[in-house]
N, C-alpha and C positions, 0 to 999 in steps of 0.2 A: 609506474614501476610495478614489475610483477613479483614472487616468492613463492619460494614451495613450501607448503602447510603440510606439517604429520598428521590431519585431520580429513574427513572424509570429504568430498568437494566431487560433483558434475564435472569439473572443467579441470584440467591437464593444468592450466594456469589460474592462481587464484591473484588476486589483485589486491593490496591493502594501501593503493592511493592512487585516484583520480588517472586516467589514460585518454590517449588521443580518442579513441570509438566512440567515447559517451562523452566527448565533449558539449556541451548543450548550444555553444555559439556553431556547430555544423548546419548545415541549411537541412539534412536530412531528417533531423532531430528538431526542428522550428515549430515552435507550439500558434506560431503567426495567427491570430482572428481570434482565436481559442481563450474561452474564458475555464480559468483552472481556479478550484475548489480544494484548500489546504486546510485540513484539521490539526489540532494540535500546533498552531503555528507560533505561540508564543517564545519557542526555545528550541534546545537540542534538533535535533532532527527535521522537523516540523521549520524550524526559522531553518535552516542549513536548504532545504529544498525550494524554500520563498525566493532564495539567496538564484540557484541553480535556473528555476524555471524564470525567470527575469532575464536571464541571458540570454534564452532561447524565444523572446520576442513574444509572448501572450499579448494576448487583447487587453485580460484582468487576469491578476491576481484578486481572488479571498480571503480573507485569512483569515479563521474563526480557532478560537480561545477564549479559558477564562480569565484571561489578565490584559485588561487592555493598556496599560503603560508596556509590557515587555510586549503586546502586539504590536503597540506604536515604533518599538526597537527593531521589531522584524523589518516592517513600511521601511522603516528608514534606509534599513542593511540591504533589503533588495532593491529599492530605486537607486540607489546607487552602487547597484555591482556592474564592473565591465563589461559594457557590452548593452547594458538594459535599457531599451527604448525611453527618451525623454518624453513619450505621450501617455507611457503606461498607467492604465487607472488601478491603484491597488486600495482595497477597500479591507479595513479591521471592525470585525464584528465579535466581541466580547458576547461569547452564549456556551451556557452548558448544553452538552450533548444530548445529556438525558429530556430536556426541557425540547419536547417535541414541538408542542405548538410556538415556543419563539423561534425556534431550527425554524420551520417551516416557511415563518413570516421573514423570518432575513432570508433565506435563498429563493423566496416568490418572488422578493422585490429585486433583488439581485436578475433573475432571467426578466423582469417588467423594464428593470432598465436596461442592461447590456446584451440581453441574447440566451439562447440556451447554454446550460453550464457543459462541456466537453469533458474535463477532466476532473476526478475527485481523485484526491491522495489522502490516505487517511492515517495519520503519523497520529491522532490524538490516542493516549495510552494510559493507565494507572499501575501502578505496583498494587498488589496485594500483601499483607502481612507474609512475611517469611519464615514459614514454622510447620513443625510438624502438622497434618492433617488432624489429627487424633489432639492437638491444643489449638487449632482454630473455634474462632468464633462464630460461628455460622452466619450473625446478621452483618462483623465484618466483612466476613467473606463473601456476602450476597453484595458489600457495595464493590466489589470490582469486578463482578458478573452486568451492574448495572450499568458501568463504563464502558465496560470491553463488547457485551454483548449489543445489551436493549440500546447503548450509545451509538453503535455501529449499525441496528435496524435503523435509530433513527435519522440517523445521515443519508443512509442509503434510500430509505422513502423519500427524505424532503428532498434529494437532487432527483431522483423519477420524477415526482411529483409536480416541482415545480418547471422541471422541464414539457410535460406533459399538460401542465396548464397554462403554457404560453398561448397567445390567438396570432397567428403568423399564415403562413402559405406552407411554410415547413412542417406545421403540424398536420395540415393535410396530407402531406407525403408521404408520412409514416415518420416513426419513432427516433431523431437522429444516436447515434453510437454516445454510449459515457463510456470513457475509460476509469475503473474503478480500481485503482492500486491501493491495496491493502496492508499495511503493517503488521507481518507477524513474528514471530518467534523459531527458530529451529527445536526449540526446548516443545516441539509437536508432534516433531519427528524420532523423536530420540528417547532411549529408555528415560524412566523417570528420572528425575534428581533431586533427591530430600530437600524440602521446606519450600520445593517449586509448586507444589500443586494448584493451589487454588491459580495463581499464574498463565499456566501452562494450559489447565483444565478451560480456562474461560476462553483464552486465545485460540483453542482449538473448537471450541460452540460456535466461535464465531466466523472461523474460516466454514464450518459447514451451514450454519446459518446463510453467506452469503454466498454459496453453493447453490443453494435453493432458491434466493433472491435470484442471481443470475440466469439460473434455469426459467424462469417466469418472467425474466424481461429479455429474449433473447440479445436486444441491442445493449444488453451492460455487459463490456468486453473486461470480464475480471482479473486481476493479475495480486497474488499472495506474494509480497517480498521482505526476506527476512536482511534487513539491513547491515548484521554484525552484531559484535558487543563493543558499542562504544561508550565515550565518555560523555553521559548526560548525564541531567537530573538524577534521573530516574536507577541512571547506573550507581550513579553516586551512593542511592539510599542501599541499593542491594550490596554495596561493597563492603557496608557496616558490617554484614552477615555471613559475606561468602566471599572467595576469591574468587574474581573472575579473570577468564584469558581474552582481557582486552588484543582487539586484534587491530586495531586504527584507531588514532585521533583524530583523523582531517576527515570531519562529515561530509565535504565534499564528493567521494566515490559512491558512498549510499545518495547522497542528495542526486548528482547527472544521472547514478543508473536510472533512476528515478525517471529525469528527463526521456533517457533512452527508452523505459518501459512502455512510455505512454506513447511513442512513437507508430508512425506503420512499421518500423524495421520489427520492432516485439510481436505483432501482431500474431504470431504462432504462439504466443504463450499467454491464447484465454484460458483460464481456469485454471494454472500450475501455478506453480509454487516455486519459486528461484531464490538465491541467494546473489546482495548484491555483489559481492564480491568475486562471482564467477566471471570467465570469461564470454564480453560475448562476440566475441567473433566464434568461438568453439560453438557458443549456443546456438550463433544461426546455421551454422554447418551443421547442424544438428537436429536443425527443425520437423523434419518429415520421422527421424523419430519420438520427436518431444510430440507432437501432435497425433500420431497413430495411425489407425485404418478404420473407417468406419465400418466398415465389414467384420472390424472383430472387437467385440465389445473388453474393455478393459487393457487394450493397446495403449500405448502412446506412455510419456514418462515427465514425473516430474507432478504428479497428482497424488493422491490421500487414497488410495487402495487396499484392498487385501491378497494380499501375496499368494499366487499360485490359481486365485479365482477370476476369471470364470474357465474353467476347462473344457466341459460340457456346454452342448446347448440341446436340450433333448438327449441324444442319447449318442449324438454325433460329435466327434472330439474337435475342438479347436483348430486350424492352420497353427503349425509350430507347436502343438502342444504332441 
């Protein structure tokens, strides 16, 4: 079902629940052999996409969180979603993000025993206190820089890592593709909004953080996806403080986009930034925009830019400028 929004949107159609395209049981969308790496798996979003990507036929699910009873509840809810292969191995590993050297050692032994990791989604998130900047507390506020950011370096090292430290014939051949889907925020793109900062601020370190990550490994195919405002945890605490315009209750449309991102069909939107709620049949009509010209530096749409730059290159104007 699609709906028109009085709010800004990419796409002609904005979707607030689940459509044919991004169905995740399509063979085109088939995550087949692929072992998928979910953060944040214990709940909201995180369990919603355990749910999705089980449809679509992985080798393994991961499921890393700090609560291993409601991990145990994720295991459950996707071996038994319609469609989910009866051999599938899904493995819960209770670790905090920050705790790099045990990150490390659960995803070493995860590629020792199943294969290189393929897919990371990384739904793991925290709230920051909601308050004026000018009444934060600066060492609270440095713990959800250490969630959002140094949490995010360290995922994204130990799945390189440990894929790079496999002894195979494939590591000979060069580096295989991660697809790295990132949970973020539109509160990035958009003027401030009182008591978001520390929020907004960390979530935006950390789309450029893995900017630079990606730039340095060219096989991490990155994808920034702003899921909605929905009913989670996490929404739940911010709603003590602010109104929000929930836009969907059924996780389901952010969990299949999800499915769909990781797809070849996505594969034009390394390094942007989408909302899942857009349409993608528009998007891939769309693609040789979304992706640009290499011939002209600062083309292409749906990235973290500066408007109007670059004009120049020396002294010689731009094509189109």
């Amino acid at each position: 079902m699609a709906s028109p929004r009085a709010q800004p949107s990419y796409t002609k159609v904005v979707h607030n629940a689940t459509y044919p395209a991004i169905n995740p049981r399509l063979p085109a969308l088939a995550s087949t052999g692929k072992v998928v790496v979910i953060t944040g798996a214990s709940g909201g979003i995180g369990r919603a996409t355990a749910a999705s990507f089980a449809v679509s036929r992985p080798k393994a699910l991961i499921l890393l969180g700090r609560r291993p009873d409601e991990l145990a509840k994720t295991a459950e809810l996707a071996r038994s979603a319609d469609g989910a292969a009866a051999d599938l191995v899904i493995e819960t590993h209770a670790v905090d993000l920050r705790d790099s050297p045990a990150l490390r050692a659960v995803l070493d032994g995860v590629v020792k025993a199943l294969g290189a990791i393929d897919v990371l989604v990384h739904c793991a998130g925290v709230l920051a206190p909601v308050q004026p900047l000018v009444e934060a507390d600066p060492a609270t506020f440095l713990k959800g820089y250490e969630m959002t950011v140094v949490g995010t370096l360290a995922i994204g090292q130990a799945v390189i890592l440990a894929n790079r430290g496999r002894e195979s014939s494939a590591a000979a051949s060069g580096e295989q593709q991660i697809t790295f889907l990132n949970l973020t925020t539109a509160g990035i793109l958009f003027p401030p909004f009182p008591g978001m900062g520390a929020y907004a601020s960390s979530k935006l370190a950390a789309v450029k953080l893995l900017e630079a990550l990606a730039a340095e490994n060219r096989h991490v195919r990155l994808v920034h996806v702003h899921p909605g405002f929905l009913r989670t945890a996490m929404s739940a605490e911010l709603a003590k403080t602010t109104k929000l315009p929930f836009e969907y209750d059924d996780l389901s449309l952010p969990s299949d986009f999800l499915v769909w991102a990781a797809s070849p069909e996505a594969d034009f939107l390394r390094g942007k930034i989408v909302y899942a709620a857009w349409d993608v049949d528009e998007l891939k009509a769309r693609s040789k925009e979304i992706v640009g010209s290499p011939k002209r530096p600062g083309s292409g749409e749906l990235w973290l830019g500066f408007q109007g730059f670059p004009r120049y290159i020396g002294e010689n104007l731009l094509p189109g400028r």
